[in-house]
N, C-alpha and C positions, 0 to 999 in steps of 0.2 A: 065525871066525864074525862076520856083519856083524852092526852092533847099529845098530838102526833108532831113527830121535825117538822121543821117545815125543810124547803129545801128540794123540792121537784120529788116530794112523797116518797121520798127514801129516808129509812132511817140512820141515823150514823153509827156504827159496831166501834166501840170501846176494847182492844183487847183482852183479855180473858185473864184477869187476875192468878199471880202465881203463888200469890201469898207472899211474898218479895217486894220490900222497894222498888223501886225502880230508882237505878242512876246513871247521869251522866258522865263518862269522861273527860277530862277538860283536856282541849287540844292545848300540848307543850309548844311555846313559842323556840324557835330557836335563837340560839343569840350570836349575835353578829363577832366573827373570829375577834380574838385580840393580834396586833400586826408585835407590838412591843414586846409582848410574851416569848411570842412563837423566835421574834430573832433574838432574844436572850436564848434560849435552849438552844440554838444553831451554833450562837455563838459557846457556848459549855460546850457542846460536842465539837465542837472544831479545835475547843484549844486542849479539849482530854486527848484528842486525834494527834493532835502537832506534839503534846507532850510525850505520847508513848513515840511518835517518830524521834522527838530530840531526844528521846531518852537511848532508843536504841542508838539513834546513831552516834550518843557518846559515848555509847558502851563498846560498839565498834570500832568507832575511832581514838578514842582516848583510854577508856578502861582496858580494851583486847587489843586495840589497834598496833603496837609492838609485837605481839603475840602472833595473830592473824596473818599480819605480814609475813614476820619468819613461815609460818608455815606455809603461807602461800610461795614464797620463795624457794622451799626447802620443796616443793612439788616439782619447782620450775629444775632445780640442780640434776647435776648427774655427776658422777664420780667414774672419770677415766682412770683404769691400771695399766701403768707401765713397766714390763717387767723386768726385773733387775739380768744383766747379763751376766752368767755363772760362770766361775774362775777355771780356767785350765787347771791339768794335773800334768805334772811335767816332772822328767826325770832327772839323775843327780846332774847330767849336765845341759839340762834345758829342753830338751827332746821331746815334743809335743806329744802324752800320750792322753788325754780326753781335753777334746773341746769345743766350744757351743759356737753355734753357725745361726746368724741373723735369718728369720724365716718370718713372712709375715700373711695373714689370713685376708680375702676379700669378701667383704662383707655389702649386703644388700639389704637397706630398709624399703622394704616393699611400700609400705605407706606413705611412706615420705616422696617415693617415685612416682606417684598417680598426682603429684604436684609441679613436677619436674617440666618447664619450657622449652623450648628449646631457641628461643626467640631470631635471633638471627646468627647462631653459630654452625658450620658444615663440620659434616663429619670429614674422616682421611678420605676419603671417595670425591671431595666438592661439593657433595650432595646436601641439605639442608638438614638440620637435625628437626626429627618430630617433636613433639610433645610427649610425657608420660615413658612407660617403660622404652619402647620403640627407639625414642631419642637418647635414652642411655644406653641403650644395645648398638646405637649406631656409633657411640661414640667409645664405650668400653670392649667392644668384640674384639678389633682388633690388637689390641694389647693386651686381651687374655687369651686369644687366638682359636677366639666362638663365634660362629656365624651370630648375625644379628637378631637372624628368624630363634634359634635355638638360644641365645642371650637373652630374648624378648620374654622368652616364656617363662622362666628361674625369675624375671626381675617383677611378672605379675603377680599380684596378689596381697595381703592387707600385713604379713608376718612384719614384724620392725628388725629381722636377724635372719637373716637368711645367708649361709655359707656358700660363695660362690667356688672361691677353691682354696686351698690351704696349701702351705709348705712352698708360699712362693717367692723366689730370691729376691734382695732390693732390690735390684735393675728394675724388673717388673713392676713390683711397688712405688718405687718412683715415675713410672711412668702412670701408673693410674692416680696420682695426686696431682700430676701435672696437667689432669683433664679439670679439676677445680671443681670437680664432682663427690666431695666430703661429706656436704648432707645428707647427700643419696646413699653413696658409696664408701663408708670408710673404710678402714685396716686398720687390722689390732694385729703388735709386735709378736711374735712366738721366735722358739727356739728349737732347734734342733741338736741334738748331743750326738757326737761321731768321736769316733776313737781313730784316730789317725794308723798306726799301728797294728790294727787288725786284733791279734790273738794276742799280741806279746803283752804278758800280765792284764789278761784278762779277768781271771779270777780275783784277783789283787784289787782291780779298778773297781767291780762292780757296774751298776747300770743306774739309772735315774727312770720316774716314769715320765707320763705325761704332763703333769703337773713340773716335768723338770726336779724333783724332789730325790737325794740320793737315797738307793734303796739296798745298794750291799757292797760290800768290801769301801776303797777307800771314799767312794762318791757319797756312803751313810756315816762312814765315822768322821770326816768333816765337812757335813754338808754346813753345818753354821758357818764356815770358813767360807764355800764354794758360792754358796748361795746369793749373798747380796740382799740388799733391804730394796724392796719395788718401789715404786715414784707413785703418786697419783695427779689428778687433772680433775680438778671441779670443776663446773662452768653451770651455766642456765640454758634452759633450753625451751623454745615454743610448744604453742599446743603438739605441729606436727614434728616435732623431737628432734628438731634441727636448731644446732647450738646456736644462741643470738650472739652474733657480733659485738668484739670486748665486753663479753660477761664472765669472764673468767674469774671465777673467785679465789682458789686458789692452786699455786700448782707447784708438787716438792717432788724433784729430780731423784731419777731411781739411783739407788747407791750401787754399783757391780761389785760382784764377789771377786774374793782375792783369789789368787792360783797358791795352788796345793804344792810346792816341790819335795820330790820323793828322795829318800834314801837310794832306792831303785835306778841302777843303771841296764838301760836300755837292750846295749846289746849281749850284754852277759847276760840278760833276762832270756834274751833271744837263745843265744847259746845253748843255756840249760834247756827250753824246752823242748831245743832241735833234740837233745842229746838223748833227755826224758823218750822221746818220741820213740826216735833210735831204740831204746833200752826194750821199750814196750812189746815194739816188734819183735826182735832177736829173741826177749826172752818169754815171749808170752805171758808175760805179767798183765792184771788188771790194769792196774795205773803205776805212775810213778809222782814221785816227789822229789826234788831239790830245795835246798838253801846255801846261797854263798852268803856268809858275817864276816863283817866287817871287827876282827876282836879286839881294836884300839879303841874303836869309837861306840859299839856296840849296833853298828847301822847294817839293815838288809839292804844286801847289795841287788840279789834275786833271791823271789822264792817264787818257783816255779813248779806246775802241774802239765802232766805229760796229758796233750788230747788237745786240739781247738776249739778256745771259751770265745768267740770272739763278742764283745758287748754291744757291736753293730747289728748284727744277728739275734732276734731274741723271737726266732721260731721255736727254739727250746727254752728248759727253763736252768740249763748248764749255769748261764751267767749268775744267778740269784744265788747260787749253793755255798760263794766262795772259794775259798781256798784250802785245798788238802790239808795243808800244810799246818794249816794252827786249828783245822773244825775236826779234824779225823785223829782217835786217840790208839794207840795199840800200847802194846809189853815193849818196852825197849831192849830186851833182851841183854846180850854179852854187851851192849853198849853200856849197859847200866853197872857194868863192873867196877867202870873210870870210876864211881861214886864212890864204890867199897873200897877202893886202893886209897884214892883220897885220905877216906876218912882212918884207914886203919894209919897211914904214915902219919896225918897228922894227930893224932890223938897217942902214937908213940907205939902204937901195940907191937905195928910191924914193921922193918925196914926192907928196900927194895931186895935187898942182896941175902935176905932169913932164906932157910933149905928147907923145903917139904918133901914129904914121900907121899906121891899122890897117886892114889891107886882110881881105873874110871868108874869105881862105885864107892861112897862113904855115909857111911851111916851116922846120924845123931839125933840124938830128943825122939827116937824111935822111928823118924824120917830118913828115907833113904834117897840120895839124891845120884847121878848119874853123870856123866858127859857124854860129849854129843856121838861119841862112839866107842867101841873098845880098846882099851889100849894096857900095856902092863904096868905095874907100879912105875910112875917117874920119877926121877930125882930134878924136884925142879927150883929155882928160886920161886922169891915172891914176884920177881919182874917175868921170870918164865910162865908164872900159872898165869898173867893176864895177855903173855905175848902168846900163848896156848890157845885162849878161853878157855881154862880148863873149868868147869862149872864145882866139879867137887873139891879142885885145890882151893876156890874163892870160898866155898863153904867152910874149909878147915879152916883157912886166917880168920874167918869171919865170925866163925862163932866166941871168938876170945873179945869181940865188939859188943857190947850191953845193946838192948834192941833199944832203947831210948837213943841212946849217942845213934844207931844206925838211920832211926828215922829223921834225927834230929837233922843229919846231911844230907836226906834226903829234901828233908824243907830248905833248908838251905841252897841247894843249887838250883831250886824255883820248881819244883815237880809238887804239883798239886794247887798251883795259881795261875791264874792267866799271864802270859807276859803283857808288858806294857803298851805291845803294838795296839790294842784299844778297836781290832777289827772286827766288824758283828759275828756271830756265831764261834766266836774263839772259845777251844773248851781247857778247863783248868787241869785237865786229866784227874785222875782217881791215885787214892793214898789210900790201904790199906786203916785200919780203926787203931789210934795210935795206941790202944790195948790190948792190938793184936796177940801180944805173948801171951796173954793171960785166957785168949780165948781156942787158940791151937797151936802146934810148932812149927807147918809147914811154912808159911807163909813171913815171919820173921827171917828164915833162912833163904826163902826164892827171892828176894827184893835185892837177895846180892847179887845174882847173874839177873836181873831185870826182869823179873816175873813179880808177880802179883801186884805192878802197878801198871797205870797205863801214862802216857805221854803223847803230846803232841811233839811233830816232827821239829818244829820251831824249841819245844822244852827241851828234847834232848840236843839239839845244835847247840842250844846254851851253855849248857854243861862243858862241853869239850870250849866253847871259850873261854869260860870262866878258868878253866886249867890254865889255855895258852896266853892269858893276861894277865899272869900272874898268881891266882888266885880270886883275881876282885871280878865281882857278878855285875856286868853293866846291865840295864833295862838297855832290852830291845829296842831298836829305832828304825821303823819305815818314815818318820818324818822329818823332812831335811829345814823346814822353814815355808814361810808363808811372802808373799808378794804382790804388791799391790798393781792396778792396770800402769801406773808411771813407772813402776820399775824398781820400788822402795821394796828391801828385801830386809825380813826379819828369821834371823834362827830359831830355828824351835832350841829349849832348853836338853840339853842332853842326857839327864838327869843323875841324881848320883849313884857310885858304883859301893857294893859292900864285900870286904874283904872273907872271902868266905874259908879259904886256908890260908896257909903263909905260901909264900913266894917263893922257900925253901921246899916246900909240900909238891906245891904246883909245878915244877921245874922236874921234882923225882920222876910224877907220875906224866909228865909227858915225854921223859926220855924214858921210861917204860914203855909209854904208847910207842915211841919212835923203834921201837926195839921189835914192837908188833907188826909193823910195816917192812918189816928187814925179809932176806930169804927165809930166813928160820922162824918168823909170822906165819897168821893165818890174813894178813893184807898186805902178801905181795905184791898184790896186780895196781894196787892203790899209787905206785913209785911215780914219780914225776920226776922227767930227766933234769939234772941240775938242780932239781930243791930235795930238800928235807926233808920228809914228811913223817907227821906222828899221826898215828890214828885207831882208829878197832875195827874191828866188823863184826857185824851182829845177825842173829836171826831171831826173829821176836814171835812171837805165838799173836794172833789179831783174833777176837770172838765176834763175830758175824752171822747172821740169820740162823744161831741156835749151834752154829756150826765152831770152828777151828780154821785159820787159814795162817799165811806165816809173812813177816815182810823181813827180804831180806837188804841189811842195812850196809853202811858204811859212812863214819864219818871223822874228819881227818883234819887234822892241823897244818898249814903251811907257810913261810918256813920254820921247820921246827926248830930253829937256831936264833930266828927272830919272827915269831909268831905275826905274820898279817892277816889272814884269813882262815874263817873255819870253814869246810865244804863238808853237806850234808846230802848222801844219796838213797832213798826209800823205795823200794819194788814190792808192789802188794801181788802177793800167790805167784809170782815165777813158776814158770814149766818147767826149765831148762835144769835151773837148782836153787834150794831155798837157802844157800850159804849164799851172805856179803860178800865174802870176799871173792864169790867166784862171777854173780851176776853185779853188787853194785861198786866195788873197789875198780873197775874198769872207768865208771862214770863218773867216778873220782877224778880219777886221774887225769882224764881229759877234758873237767871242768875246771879244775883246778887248774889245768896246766894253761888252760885259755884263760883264767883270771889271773893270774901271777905277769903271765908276757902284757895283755893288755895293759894293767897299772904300770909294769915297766918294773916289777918289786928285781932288786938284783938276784941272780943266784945264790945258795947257798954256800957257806964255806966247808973246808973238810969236815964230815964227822966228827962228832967227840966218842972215848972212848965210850963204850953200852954196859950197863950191868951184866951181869954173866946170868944166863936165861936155866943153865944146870950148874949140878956139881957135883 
């Protein structure tokens, strides 16, 4: 018998077996936090937290902390230049001819003026000053002589450098510092370069640029002299770059350049270039050249270029070129004779008073050489063939000279190095290959009437004093000495002279020259009343754009009884005529004559007896 649940006659269902256990999971008690634990691990973290703070901030402060600072300092600095003031150039007797004139720049920190109060100060009006630019417009327009609306707009804006105007005089400068408006508005010092004197030795001076920096003739050969060591000014400064109060760190006073005093006097400079000027016109020459030397001291009194260089002016680029006078080489021509006479008396070969029969064509070494015109055989001395220029008589004496001994004089009176004036673009002129002989004949024989080399106008001016001083070769001197802003004046060294013939040599051949200066020369016109004078005149061949052209010369000793000055006069291409003695013996004469009265040199005394010019 089945026995049924009991249980309101239902039976009870067992789930359906899965072949499976069956299990329980036991429910996980949670456990109550630990309070001890959890503030040990707060505490760990907090002191790993404080450690890496103390640790930086000894790394900060103590390990970088010297470090950190400078640099943070060295953020804060600014470094003011002050620029040193450039030395005048002044003539032999003080004559201001280049000098720098205080100029100073106004300058606008924009950023720094959107800080600018104006609290309770008026402008020149009565009016209240605003704030921001406005309030510096009302107070700087009228001492830079800018409406305020038009000052307002230049001082808007975020630039720290903004040029309000430049080149403006200290009056005006001092008046814009005495607004106490620095942070805002400072000025930084400039300079301006003016040549008092206009044109007179312009070429000579040179120009400076904007950096103030000399860049040709005397302002670049001693600009270390002119220049001066600048100043500087350190200080700190805030975020908005307005210097803090007594933070100045350090500050070393600009040092001013010394003044340049020249060799160069003034009005004789003047003189020559009137005269130059004069020449140019009259004779239709390109340009001209002068030099007045000084033959005791060996100092350029002038050296002057015909045309107005003035270094004020520097719409052309004239002022940069220099000076004729020592950058432009040509053939010295019958100037270059004085050499060969020199050298044949002193070497013994020829005496003034030897007899030639010079015909105007002579042949040698298969070379045939010429004079400057036709003429029938002459019976002349050796002082007549150079008071001639006869070209083929200098060839006869000359070929009994070995070409070594010729070139040797040639090195000698300074042809083929630059003289010692030390001016930029000076050229050394051109010397023939001292083995000329060995490589043709012509050219061993032209170097005696002044062909196959070239010179500058300053080389050959040398020449002829090295004659009138005896024989001894002074270096050149445009530098008279240096001077400081107090007044301390140092000589330049005047350097030494070398005996280049005897003083027996040099006395023949300048009363040769004097002989060539006589009525019976070819530089008559060269006479100066009451002096002496010894000298030549020349025509020299110049090679230019492929071409040929001629300069006609002149240059002369005075007095020739007591040698003070040599005068040197140069015409590139003459119209009129390419002989010295007829375009530049005239220009001689009347600079010479205005340099001798000016020094006061006395006149000369009688004549001495001449060599005899025939026979």
């Amino acid at each position: 018998m089945t026995r049924r649940p009991t249980g309101g006659g239902r039976t009870a269902r067992r789930p359906a077996s899965t072949g499976r256990p069956t299990t329980r999971t036991p429910t996980r008690r949670r456990e109550a936090g630990d309070p001890a634990r959890r503030q040990r691990w707060l505490i760990v973290l907090a002191a790993i937290v404080l450690t890496v703070f103390v640790g930086r901030l000894v790394q900060v402060q103590v390990v970088q902390g010297a470090a950190l600072a400078s640099d943070a300092q060295q953020d804060r600095l600014a470094t003011q230049v002050t620029p040193a003031h450039r030395g005048d150039i002044l003539d032999r007797n003080g004559t201001v001819l280049a000098t720098s004139v205080d100029r100073y720049t106004i300058i606008a920190d924009q950023d720094a003026i959107q800080n600018f109060r104006g609290n309770s100060r008026h402008d020149a009006e009565g009016e209240p000053v605003q704030d921001g630019a406005l309030g510096i417009a009302q107070l700087l327009g009228p001492v830079l002589g800018e409406s305020k609306e038009t000052l307002a707009a230049k001082l808007n804006g975020e630039d720290r450098y903004v040029k309000l105007k430049e080149g403006v005089v200290p009056e005006v400068q001092r008046a814009v510092t005495e607004l106490d408006l620095r942070a805002y508005i400072p000025t930084e010092l400039s300079s301006k370069r003016t040549y008092p004197s206009g044109a007179v030795a312009g070429p000579i001076l040179g120009y400076v640029n904007s950096a103030m920096d000399g860049q040709g003739g005397v302002e670049a050969a001693y600009d270390d002299v002119l220049a001066g060591t600048d100043g500087t000014r350190t200080y700190e400064r805030g975020r908005d770059g307005v210097p803090i109060p007594g933070s100045e760190i350090e500050s070393v006073a600009a040092v001013p350049g010394q003044d340049v005093c020249l060799t160069i006097d003034a009005d004789v400079q003047w003189k020559a270039e009137e005269l130059l000027d004069d020449a140019v016109r009259d004779t239709g020459a390109s340009y001209a050249m002068a030099i007045v030397h000084d033959v005791r001291t060996g100092e350029v009194v002038a050296m002057a270029d015909s045309g107005d260089v003035d270094p004020n002016d520097r719409s052309t680029s004239a002022v940069a070129d220099g000076s004729r006078a020592v950058n432009v080489v040509f053939e010295p021509g019958s100037t270059g004779k004085v050499i060969a006479m020199a050298a044949a008396l002193e070497g013994g070969y020829w005496k003034p008073t030897d007899q030639f029969e010079v015909p105007d064509t002579f042949t040698v070494d298969g070379e045939t050489f010429r004079d400057s015109h036709p003429h029938p055989v002459e019976r002349w001395t050796l002082a007549g063939i150079l008071a001639q220029s006869s070209n083929t008589g200098t060839v006869m004496m000359g070929q009994e000279i070995p070409w070594a001994v010729r070139y040797d004089y040639l090195r000698k009176f300074g042809l083929g190095e630059r003289t010692a004036l030390g001016l930029p673009g000076e050229s050394a002129g051109l010397l023939p290959d001292e083995n000329i002989d060995e490589i043709e004949n012509r050219t061993p024989y032209t170097v005696l009437f002044g062909q196959g080399v070239a010179v500058s106008a300053m080389q050959a001016t040398q020449v002829f004093s090295t004659i009138a001083n005896g024989g001894v070769h002074l270096p050149a001197r445009l530098l008279a000495g240096t001077q400081t802003t107090d007044g301390v004046r140092t000589d330049a060294e005047p350097g030494e002279g070398e005996q280049v013939v005897s003083e027996e040599t040099a006395d023949d051949v300048l009363t040769m020259m004097e002989a060539a200066t006589s009525e019976d020369g070819t530089g008559s016109a060269a006479q100066v009343p009451g002096y002496r004078v010894a000298g030549k005149t020349g025509t020299a061949q110049m090679f230019e754009g492929g071409g040929t052209t001629y300069v006609a010369s002149y240059i002369g000793v005075a007095p020739a009884d007591d040698p003070r000055y040599t005068v040197s006069v140069f015409l590139k291409s003459p119209r009129s005529s390419i002989f010295g003695g007829v375009v530049a013996a005239p220009v001689f004469s009347d600079l010479m004559g205005y340099t001798l009265r000016k020094e006061g040199v006395p006149p000369s005394d009688e004549p001495v007896d001449q060599f005899p010019l025939t026979w």
